[in-house]
N, C-alpha and C positions, 0 to 999 in steps of 0.2 A: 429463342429456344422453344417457347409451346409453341408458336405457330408451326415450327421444324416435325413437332411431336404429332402435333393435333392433324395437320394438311397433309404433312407429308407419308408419317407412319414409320415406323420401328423398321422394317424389312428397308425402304430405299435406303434411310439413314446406314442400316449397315452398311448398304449398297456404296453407300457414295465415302465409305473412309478410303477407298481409291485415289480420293480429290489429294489427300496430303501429300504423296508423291510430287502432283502434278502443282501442288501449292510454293514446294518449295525448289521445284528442278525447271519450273517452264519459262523460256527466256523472257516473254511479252512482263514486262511487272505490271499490269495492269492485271490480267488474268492470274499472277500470282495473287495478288494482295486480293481480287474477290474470293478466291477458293482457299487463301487460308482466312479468310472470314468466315468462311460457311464454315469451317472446316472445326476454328476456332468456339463457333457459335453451338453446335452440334455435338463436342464433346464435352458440355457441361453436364449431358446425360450419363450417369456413371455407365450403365452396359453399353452406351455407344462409346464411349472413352475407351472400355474396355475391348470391344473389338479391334479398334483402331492401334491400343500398344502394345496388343500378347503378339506383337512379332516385335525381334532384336531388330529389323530393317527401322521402323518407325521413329525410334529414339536416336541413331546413328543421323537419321534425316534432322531431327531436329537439334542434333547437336549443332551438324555441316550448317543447318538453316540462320541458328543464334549468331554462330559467328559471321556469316555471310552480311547480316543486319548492322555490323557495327561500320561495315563498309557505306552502307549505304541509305541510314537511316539518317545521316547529317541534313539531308537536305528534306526530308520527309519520311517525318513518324507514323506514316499510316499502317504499312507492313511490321513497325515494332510493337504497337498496338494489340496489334493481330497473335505475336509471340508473346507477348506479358498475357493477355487472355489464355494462350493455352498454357504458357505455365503454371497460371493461378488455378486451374483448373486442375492440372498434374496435380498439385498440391494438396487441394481439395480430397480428392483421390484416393492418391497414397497413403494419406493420413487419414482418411475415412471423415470428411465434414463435409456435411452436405451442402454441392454448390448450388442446387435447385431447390426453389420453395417446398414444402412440404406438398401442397395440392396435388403442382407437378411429381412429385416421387410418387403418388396416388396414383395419378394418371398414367405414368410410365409401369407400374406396376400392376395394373390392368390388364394393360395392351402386352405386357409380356407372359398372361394367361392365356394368352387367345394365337390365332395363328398367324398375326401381324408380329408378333414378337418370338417364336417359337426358334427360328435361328438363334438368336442370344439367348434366351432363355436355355439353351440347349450348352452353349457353351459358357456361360454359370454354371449348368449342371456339370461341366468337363476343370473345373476349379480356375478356368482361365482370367479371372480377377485376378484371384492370387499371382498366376504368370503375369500380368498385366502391370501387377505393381511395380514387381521385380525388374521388368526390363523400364520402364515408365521413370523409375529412380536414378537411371542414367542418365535422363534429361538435367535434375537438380544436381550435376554435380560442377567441381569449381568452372572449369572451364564455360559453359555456355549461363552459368548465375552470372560471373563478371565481364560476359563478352555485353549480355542485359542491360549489366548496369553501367557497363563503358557508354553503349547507345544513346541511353539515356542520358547522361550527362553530356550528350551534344543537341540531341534532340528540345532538350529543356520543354518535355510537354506533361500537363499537369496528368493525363489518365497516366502513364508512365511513370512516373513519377512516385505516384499513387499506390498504384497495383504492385508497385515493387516493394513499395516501403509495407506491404501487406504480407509478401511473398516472406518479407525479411521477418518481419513479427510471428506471424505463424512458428517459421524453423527455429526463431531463436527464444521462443517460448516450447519448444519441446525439446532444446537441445539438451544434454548430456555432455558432461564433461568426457575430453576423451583418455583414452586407457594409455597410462604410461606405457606398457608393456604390450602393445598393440600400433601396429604401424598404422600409418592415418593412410585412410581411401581417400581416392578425388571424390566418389558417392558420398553428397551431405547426407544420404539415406540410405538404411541398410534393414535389412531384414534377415530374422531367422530364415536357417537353411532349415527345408520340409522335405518329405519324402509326399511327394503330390499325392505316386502313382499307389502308396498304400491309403493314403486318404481317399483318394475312389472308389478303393476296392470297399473300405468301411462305406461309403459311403451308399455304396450298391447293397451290402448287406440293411442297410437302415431302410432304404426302400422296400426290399423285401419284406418289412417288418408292418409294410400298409401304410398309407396317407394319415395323415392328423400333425396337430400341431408340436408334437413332440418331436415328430419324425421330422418336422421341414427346419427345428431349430436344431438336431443336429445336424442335419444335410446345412445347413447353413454355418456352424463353426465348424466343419469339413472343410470347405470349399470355396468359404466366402471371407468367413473373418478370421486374422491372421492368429497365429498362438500367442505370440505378446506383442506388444508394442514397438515399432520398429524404433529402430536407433539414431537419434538426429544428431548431428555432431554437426552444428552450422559453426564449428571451427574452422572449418574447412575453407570457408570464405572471407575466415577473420583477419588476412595477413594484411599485410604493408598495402598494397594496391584493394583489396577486396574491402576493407575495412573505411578507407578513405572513399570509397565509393558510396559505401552503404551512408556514410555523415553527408558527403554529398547529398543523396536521395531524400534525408529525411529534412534535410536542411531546406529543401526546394520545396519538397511538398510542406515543410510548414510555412512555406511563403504565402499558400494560398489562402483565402480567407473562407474555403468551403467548409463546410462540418463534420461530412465525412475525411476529408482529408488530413485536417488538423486531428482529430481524433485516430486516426488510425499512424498520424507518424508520431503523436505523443506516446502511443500503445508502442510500438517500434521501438524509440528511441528505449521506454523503461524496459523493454523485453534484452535488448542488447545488451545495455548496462547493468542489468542486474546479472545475465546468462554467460555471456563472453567478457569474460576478464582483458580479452586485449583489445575490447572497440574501448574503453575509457581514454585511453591516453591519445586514442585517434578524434575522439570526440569530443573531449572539454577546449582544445583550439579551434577547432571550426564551428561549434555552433551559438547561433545567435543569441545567446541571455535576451535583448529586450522580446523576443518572439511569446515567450509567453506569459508576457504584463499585456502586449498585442492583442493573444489569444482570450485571456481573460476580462477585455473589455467587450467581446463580442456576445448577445444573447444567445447564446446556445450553452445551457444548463448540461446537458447531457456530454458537450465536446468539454464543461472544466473538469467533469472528475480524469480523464486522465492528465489533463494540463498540471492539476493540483499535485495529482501522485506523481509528475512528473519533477512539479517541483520542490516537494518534499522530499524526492529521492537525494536530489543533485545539491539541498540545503543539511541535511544529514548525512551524508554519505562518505563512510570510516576508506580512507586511502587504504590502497593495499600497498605493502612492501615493496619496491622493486625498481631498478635503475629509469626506468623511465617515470616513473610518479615521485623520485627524488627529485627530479631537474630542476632547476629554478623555472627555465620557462614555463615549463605545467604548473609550477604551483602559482607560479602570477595568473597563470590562465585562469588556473581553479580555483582560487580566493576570488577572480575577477569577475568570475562568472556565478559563483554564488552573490557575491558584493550585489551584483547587477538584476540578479534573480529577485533576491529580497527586497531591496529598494524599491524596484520596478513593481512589483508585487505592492509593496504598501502604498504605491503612489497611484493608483491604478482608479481614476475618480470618474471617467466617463465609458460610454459604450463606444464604437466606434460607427453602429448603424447610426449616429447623430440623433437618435429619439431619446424625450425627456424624460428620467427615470425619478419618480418621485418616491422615497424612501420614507416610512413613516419612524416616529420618534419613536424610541424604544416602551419609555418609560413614562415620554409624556404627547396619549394622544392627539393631541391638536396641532401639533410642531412638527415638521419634517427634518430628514437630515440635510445638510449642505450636499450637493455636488462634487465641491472638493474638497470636501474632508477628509484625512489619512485615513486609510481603509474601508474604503467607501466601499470594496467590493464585498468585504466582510459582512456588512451591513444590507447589502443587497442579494446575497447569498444564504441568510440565516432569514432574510425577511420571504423572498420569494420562491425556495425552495419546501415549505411544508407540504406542501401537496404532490411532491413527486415523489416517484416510485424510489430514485435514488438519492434522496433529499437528503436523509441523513447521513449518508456516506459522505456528501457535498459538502455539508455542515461540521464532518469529523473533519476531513480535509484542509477544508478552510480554517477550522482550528487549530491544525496541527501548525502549515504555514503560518500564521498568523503568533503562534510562540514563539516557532524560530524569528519570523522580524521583531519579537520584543527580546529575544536574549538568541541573538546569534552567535554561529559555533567560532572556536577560536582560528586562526590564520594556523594549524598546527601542522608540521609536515608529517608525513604516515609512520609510523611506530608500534611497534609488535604490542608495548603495553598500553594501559586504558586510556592514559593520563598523559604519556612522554616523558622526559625527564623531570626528575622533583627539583620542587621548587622555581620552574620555570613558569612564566604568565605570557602566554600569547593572547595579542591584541583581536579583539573581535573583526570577522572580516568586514562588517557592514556596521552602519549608524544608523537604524531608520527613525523616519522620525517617530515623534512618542504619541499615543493612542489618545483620543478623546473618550471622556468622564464618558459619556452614552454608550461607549461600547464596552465598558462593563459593566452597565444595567444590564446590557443586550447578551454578555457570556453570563450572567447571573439569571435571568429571567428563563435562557434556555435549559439552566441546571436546573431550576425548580422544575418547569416541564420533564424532563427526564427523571427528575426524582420522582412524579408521581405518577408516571408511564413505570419507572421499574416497579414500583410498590405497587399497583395493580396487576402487571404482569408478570415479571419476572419471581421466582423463587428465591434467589440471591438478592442480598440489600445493594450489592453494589456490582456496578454493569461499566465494562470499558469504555464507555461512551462517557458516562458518569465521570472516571477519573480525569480523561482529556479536560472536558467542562474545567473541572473543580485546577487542573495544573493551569489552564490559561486563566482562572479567577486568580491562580497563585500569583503568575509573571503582571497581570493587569495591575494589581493592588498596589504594588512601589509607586507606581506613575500618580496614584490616585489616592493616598494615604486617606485624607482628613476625609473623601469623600464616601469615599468603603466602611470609614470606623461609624459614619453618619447614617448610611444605607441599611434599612431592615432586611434587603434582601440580599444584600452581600451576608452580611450575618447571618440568616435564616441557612443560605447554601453554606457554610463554615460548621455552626452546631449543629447543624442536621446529621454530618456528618459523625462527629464525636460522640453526641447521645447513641445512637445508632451500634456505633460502641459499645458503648458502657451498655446499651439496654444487652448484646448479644452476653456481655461478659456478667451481668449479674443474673442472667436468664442460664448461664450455662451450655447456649447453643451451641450442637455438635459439628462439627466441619461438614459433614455429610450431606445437614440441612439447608444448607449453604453454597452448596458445588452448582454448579453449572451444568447442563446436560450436554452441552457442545464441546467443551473443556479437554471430553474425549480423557486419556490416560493424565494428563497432568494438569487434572483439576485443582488437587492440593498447591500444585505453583500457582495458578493462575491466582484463585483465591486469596494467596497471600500477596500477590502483586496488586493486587486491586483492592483490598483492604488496608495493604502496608501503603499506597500511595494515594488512597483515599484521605486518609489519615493526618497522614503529611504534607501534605496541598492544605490541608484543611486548618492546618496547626500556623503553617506560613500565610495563610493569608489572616488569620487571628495578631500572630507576629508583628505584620505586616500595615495593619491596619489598626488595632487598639493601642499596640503600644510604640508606634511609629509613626503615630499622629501628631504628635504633641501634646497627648492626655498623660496623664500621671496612671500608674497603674492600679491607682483605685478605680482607674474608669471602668477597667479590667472585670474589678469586681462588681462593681453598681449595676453595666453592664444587662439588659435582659438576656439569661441566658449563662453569664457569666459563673452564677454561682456552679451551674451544673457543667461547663469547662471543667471548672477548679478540681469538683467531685471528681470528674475524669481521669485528671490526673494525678492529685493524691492517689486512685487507687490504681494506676500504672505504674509507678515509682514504687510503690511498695512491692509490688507484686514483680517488678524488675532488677530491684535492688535488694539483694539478700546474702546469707552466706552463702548460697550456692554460685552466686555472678561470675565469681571469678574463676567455677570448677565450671559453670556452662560455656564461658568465652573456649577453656582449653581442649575439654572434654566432652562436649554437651551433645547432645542430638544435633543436625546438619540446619533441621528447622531454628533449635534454640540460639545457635551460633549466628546465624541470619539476622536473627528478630534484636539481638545485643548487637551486628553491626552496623547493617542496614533498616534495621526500624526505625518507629517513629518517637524515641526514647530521649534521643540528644534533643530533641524540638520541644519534647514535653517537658523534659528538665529544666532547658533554660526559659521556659514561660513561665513555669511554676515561681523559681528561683527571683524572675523580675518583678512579678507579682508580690511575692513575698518580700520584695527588697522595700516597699513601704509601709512605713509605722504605721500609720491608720487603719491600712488592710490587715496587720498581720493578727491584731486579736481576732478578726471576723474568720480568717483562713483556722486559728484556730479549734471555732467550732467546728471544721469541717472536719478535721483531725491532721491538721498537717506538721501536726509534730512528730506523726510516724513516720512522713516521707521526709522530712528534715533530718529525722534518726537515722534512717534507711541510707541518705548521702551522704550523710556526715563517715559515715563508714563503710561503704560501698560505693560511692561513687567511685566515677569511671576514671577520673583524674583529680590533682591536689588542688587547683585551684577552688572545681565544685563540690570538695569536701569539705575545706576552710569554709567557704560562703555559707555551705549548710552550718555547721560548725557554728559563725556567728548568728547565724538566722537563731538557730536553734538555742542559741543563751540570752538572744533577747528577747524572746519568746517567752522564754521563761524568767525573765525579769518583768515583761510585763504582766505576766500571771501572777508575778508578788505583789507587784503594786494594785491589783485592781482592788475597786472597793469591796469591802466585804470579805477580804480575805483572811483569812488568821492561818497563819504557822502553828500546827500542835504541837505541842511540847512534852518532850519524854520525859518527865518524872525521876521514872525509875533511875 
């Protein structure tokens, strides 16, 4: 395409959009398939594009052309090649992305100041982009998308393959759902209807008004860019044959081991599934679960973040309602394919270029990690990603995964409520195996890092990067009890947390100073999500680790650190357990009702409570003052059982304050 620009010039190139006639009607296929190369090559230029489809002939051609291709592309994909180029190009286009580097759009925009480009230049000035798109949009519709991807699927060649599954991600990342009450076009693209011929007339009066850059930016949303966004409905190619095509395409090209490839049918597939509700059911039987345990053994940092969000998508992903995701066969498919996703995923211990990846010890410099140790990519991911531009997105990612393989979702089939029927327990889909001690040095060392990246930059004490960290130290800690309760910096990331706390609540801090600037209108949610779960992570891996070790819960208290837990929660108990509790559960503000059912209340309770449940600790709790959060449940609490427990806490507490030495009972006289 620059040589096209540079050698040939702006005027031939008009000159020669004649060739696309000749590209798709002339019998020799040899001289077909060169002239829709050039032809192909030449409309990456948007005002050569543009010349080429402000006539309704051009796109009728490439309709007849598409479908002609599925004839005769079986034995050679050289000509279909040639048609996925200018589709992708159409694309580009219509939807205004630029298919030429920027220099190039410099250089074109030059040569269409001077008299080498004064023909197109001229009809820009007559708004025939605009007409350009309009008829240009007939190309994308069902009929020659699925004659494409018929070809393809005989051709089996990776540029095809490729380009298509590109074509697909584009339309199904701008689709729109379509309008009940609105009949469906074969055009996946549509555009407001405009009144051109008054947009000239304005646009003649704006010339008038003299050159400057005021004048060429209306002349330019006159004429050039459109009033809104046009309407992508890639439903249109979602049905029974269009949809098996598309699993096809993306199934093929993640065969390949390229980077561009994989990456862009990973971007695909998440663009489909999340956009078109009816590729799911065509998708979870045809595609290959082990592809991206495959994918993520190869060095290309850049091609796992979509692999990752691809398969965090398809390990989370809430079923929708509806006779075909009830079937049994789908859901064996869909528990199968997650099953396989996870597993593959945690088992994932070499590259596949065959070079030796040597991973250093988290925690202790001189030691590497094994080769095949479970989650080896975790480790390789968290080590050799700091320095890239997308490192931490890589790094959220790989955490996210990396939870779901420690508490995978249940086998449940799709139901309108959160949970499905009560009291039912479905079996987890997958068993992976269980995480080695160094990789929660490795999620603990990286939370410290991000605790003191937010506390010099960020305004907010707690950043959603933060919470991730602090949930996968939650799920780490079971596996690893005696070793967590032994770790300083397990510890460190747990009461960092909780002080942080307590310092905002005896300081008073106003929500305000605390918001987020990004947060946008629903700073106050976010805030409480990322505090309310900082919180809680933080409390369970406390749970999890001091008093789930085999320590007695004096270890609790002895604890570095411990005493100021306790502080913690004495003054959250109090301040949550009151006479007003049971008029906030009914009555209360939306926040206050939140915070009594999903805070982090039930978790401080019952630490306190175990804590307290030892005689040795319970005079030391006393100095703290926990005979007012004892009081506070003894009568407020949430249920009878942790009323009774306060109840007894609370009388022998105060039996052991009779017995201590030095005590005398005053005696009333009177």
């Amino acid at each position: 395409t620059e040589w096209c620009v540079e050698k040939l010039g702006l005027t031939l190139l008009n000159n020669a959009c004649g060739l696309f006639s000749l590209a798709v009607e002339h019998p020799n296929p040899l001289i077909r398939l060169h002239c829709l190369r050039f032809v192909a090559t030449i409309v990456q230029v948007p005002c050569v594009w543009m010349a080429m489809f402000r006539t309704p002939d051009h796109a009728e051609l490439f309709r007849s052309a598409a479908i002609r291709t599925v004839a005769s592309a079986a034995g050679d994909c050289r000509e279909l090649r040639q048609m996925v180029r200018l589709l992708s190009a159409t694309t580009c286009h219509i939807l205004e992305i630029p298919a030429i580097p920027e220099f190039m759009g410099s250089a074109v925009a030059g040569r269409l100041a001077k008299q080498d480009g004064a023909p197109l230049q001229a009809m820009l000035d007559n708004g025939d982009m605009m007409v350009a798109r309009r008829v240009a949009a007939r190309m994308l519709a069902r009929e020659p998308l699925t004659a494409c991807l018929r070809a393809a699927s005989k051709t089996q060649d990776m540029f095809v393959f490729t380009w298509l599954s590109w074509v697909v991600m584009v339309l199904a990342g701008v689709t729109q759902a379509p309008d009940p009450h609105r009949a469906l076009e074969d055009a996946v693209v549509t555009f407001e209807e405009v009144n051109l011929d008054q947009r000239r007339r304005r646009a003649d009066l704006a010339r008038k008004q003299g050159p400057g850059p005021e004048t060429d930016r209306e002349i330019r949303s006159l004429l050039v860019s459109e009033p809104s966004a046009p309407v992508v409905g890639a439903h249109c190619i979602a049905d029974s044959e269009g949809a098996y095509l598309i699993v096809h395409c993306i199934k093929e090209t993640f065969s390949y081991s390229n980077e561009t490839s994989l990456r862009i049918a990973a971007t695909s597939a998440i663009m489909t599934l999340l956009r078109i509700p009816a590729f799911l059911p065509r998708f979870v039987p045809k595609f290959p679960p082990g592809k991206i345990a495959q994918a993520l053994a190869l060095p290309y940092p850049t091609t796992h973040l979509p692999i990752l969000l691809l398969a965090a998508i398809l390990t989370s992903l809430k079923l929708p309602v509806s006779n075909e995701t009830n079937a049994a066969n789908f859901l064996t498919a869909f528990f199968g394919l997650q099953r396989t996703v996870l597993v593959s995923t945690a088992e994932v211990v070499a590259d596949m270029s065959g070079r030796i990846t040597i991973i250093p010890h988290p925690t202790d410099p001189g030691s590497v990690i094994a080769p095949d140790v479970p989650y080896a990519f975790m480790f390789r991911t968290f080590h050799f990603t700091k320095d890239l531009l997308e490192g931490q997105m890589l790094r959220s990612l790989a955490t996210y995964v990396l939870c779901m393989c420690l508490q995978p979702p249940p086998a449940q089939p799709p139901t309108t409520g959160p949970t499905g029927e009560a009291g039912v327990a479905f079996p987890a889909v997958a068993q992976c195996p269980p995480p080695p001690a160094a990789l929660l040095d490795l999620v603990a060392n990286e939370l410290l890092r991000e605790e003191d990246h937010v506390r010099k930059t960020a305004p907010a004490p707690f950043s959603t990067q933060m919470c991730l960290y602090l949930h996968a130290l939650a799920v780490l800690v079971p596996f690893h009890a005696k070793h967590s309760a032994q770790s300083p910096t397990v510890r460190a990331c747990a009461l960092a947390q909780l002080l942080k706390a307590q310092r905002l609540l005896l300081d008073e801090t106003p929500p305000r100073k605390l918001h987020d600037t990004s947060d946008g209108q629903d700073r106050n949610l976010w805030l409480f999500v990322r505090v309310t779960s900082a919180i809680r992570s933080a409390l369970q891996v406390v749970l999890a680790s001091w008093l789930s070790a085999g320590y007695t819960s004096k270890f609790a208290l002895e604890e570095q650190g411990g005493v100021e837990l306790l502080q913690f929660c004495i003054r959250h108990i109090v301040s949550a357990y009151n006479q007003n509790t049971a008029l906030n559960k009914m009555g209360g503000s939306s926040w206050e009702r939140l915070l009594l059912t999903v805070g982090p209340t039930a978790q401080i309770t019952s630490l306190f409570l175990k804590v307290c449940s030892n005689d040795n600790a319970l005079p030391k709790l006393a100095k703290l003052g926990a005979d007012k959060s004892l009081h506070a449940l003894s009568r407020y609490g949430d249920n009878k059982e942790s009323r009774q427990h306060a109840t007894v806490l609370l009388s022998k507490l105060a039996v052991l304050s009779l017995n201590r030495p030095g005590h005398q009972i005053k005696r009333d006289d009177s």
